[in-house]
C-alpha positions as a Markdown table, in Angstrom:
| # | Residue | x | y | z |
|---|---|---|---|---|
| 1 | Unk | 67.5 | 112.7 | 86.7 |
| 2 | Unk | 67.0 | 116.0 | 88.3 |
| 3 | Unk | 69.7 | 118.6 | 89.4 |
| 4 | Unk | 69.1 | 117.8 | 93.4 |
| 5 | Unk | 68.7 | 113.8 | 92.4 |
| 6 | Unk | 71.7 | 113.6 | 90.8 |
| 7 | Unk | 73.4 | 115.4 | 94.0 |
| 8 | Unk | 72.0 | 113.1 | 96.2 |
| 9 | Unk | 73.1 | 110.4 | 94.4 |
| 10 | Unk | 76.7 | 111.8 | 94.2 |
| 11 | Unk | 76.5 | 111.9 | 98.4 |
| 12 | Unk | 75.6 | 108.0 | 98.0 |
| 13 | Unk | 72.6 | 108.6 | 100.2 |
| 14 | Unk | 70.0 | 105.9 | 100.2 |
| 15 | Unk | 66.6 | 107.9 | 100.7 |
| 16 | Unk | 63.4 | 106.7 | 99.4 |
| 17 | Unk | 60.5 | 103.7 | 100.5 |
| 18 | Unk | 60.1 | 100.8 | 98.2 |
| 19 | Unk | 57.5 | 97.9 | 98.5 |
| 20 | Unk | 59.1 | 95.0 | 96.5 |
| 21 | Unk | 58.2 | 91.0 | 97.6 |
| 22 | Unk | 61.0 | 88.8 | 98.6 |
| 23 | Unk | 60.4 | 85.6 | 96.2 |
| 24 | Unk | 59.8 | 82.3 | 97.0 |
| 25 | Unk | 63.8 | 81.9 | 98.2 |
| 26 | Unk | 64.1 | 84.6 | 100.4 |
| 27 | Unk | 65.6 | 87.0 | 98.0 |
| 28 | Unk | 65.3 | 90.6 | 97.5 |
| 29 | Unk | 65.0 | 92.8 | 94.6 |
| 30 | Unk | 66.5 | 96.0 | 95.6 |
| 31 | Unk | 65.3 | 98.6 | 94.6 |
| 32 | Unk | 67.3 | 100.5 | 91.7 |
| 33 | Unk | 68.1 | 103.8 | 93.5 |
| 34 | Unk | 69.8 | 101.8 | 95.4 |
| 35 | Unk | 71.8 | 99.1 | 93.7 |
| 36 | Unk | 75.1 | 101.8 | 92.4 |
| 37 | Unk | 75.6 | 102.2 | 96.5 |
| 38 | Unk | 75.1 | 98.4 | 97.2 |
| 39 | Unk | 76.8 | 96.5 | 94.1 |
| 40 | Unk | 79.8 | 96.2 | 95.3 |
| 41 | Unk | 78.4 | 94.3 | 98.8 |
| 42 | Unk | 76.7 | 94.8 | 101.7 |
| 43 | Unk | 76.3 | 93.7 | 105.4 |
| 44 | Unk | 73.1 | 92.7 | 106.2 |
| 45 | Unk | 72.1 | 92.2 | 110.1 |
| 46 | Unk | 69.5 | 93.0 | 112.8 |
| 47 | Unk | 68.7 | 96.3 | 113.1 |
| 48 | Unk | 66.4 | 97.9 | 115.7 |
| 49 | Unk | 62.4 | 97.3 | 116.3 |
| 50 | Unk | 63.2 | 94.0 | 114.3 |
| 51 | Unk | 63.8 | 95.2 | 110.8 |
| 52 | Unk | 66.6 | 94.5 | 108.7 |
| 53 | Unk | 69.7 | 96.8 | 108.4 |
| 54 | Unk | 71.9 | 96.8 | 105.0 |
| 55 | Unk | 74.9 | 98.5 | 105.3 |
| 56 | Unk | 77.0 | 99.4 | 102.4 |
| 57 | Unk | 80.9 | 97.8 | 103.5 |
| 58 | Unk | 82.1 | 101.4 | 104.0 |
| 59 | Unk | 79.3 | 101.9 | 106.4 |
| 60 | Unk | 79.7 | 98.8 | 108.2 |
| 61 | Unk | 83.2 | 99.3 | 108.2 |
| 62 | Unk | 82.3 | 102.9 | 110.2 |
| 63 | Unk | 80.4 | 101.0 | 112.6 |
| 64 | Unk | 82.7 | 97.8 | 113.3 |
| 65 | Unk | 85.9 | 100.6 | 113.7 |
| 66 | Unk | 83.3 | 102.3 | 116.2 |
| 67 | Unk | 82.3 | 98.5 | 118.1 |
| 68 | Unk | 85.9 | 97.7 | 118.2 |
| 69 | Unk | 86.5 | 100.6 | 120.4 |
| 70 | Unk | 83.8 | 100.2 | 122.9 |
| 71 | Unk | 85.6 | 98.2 | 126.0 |
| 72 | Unk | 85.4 | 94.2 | 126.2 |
| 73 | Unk | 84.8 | 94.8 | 130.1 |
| 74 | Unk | 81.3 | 96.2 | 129.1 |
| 75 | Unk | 78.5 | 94.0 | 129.2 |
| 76 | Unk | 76.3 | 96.1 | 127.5 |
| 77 | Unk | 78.4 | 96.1 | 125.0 |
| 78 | Unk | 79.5 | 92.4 | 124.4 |
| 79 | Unk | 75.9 | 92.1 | 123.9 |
| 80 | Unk | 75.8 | 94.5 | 121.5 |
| 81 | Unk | 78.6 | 93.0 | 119.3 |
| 82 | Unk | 77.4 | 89.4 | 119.6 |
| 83 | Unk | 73.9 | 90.6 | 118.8 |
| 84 | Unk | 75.1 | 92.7 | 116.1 |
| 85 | Unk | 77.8 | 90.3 | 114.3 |
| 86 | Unk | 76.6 | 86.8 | 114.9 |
| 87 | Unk | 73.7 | 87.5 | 112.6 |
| 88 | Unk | 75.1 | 89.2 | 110.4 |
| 89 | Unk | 76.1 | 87.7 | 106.5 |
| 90 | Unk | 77.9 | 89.7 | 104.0 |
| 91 | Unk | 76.3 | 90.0 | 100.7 |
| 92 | Unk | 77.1 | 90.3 | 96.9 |
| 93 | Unk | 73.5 | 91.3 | 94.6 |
| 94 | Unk | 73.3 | 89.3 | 91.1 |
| 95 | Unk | 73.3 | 90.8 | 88.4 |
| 96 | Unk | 69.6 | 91.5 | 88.6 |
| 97 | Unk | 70.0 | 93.6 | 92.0 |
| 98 | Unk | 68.6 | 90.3 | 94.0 |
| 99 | Unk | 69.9 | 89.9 | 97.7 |
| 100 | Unk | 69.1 | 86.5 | 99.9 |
| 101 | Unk | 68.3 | 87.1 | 103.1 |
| 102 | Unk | 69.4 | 84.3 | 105.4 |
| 103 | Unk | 66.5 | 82.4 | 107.0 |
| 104 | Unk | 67.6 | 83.2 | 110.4 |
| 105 | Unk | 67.4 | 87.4 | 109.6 |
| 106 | Unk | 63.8 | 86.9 | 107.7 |
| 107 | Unk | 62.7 | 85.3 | 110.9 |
| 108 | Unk | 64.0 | 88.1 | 113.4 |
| 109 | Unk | 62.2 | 90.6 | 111.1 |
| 110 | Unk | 58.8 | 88.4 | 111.3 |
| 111 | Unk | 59.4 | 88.4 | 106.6 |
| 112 | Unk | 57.6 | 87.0 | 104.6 |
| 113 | Unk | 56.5 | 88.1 | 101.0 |
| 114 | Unk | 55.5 | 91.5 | 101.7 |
| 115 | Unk | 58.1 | 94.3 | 102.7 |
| 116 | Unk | 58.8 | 98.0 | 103.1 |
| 117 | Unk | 62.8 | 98.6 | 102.1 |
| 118 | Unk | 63.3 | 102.2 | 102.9 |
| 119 | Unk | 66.7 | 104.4 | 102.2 |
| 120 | Unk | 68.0 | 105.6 | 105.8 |
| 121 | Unk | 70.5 | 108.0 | 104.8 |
| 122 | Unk | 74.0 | 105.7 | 105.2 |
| 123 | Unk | 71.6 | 102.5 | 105.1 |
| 124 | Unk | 68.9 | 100.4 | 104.0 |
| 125 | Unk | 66.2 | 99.3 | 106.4 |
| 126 | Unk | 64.0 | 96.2 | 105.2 |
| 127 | Unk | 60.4 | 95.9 | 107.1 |
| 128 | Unk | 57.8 | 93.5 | 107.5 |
| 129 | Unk | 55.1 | 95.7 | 105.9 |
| 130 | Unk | 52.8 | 94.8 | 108.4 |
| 131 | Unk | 55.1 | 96.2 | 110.8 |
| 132 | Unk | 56.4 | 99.3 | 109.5 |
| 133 | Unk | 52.2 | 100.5 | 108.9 |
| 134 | Unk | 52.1 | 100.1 | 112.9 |
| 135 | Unk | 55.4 | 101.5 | 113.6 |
| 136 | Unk | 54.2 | 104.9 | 111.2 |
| 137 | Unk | 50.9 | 105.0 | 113.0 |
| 138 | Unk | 53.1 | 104.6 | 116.7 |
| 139 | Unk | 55.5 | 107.3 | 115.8 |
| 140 | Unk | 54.9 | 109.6 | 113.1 |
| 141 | Unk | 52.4 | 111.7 | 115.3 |
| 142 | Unk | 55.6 | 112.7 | 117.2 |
| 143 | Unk | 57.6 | 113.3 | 114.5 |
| 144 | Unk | 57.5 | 117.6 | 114.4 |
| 145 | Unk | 57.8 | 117.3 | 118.2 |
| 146 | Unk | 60.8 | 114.9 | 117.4 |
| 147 | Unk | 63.0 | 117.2 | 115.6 |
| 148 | Unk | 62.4 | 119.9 | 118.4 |
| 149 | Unk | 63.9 | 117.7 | 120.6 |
| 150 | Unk | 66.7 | 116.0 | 118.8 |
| 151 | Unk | 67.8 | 119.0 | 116.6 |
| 152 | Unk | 67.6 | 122.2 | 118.7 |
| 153 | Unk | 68.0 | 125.3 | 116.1 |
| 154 | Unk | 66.8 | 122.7 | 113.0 |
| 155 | Unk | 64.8 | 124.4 | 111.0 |
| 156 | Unk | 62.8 | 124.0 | 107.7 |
């Protein structure tokens, strides 16, 4: 492992795109980059532009501290919450680094055998393949553009 990989991997962040196939139970291989920051459990729930989110428990435990906060009077976000927890399922990998995804998430992601995981920083996104070749072709024209935008001063 390289200098900058093992520094990266000392920040915990999950970088990285993986094609692995779920297997005939609905499980998934995760990729070993990725298994130290996961092994200890995950959250795994509906993320946006129907892919999968898997959160580290740290990371989901970020995000429920900053859900918590938003008020109950809020519609938009009661929707949120339900959306965000009722699907969710907390997850252990085997020993082999396998997760199973619930039948229930595969469907909202449109998964079947074929799927993009990619590292997203402070989580893992899992992709209908199918659908993350469209969403790349949608948005990565935009993507320089993007950073202009998002980041003022960013530079490279």
């Amino acid at each position: 492992m390289t200098a900058m990989a093992e520094g990266f991997a000392g920040l915990g962040l999950l970088l990285g795109t993986y094609t692995p196939k779920l297997d005939e139970k609905g499980r998934l291989i995760l990729p070993a980059k990725f298994r130290g920051r996961l092994s200890s459990g995950l959250v795994m729930t509906k993320g946006q532009e129907r892919c999968l989110f898997l959160l580290p428990m740290d990371e989901f435990q970020q995000i429920y501290t900053q859900i918590r906060q938003a008020p109950v009077t809020s519609k938009a976000a009661r929707d949120y919450t339900r959306n965000f927890l009722a699907g969710a399922s907390d997850e252990v990998p085997d020993k082999q680094g396998r997760v199973s995804i619930p039948t229930h998430l595969r469907e909202y992601a449109g998964l079947d055998r074929e799927v993009v995981v990619i590292g997203v920083g402070t989580r893992v996104e899992v992709w209908d393949a199918q659908a993350w070749a469209t969403y790349q072709e949608q948005t990565e024209p935009d993507y320089i553009d993007q950073a202009e935008g998002i980041f003022p001063g960013l530079s490279f």
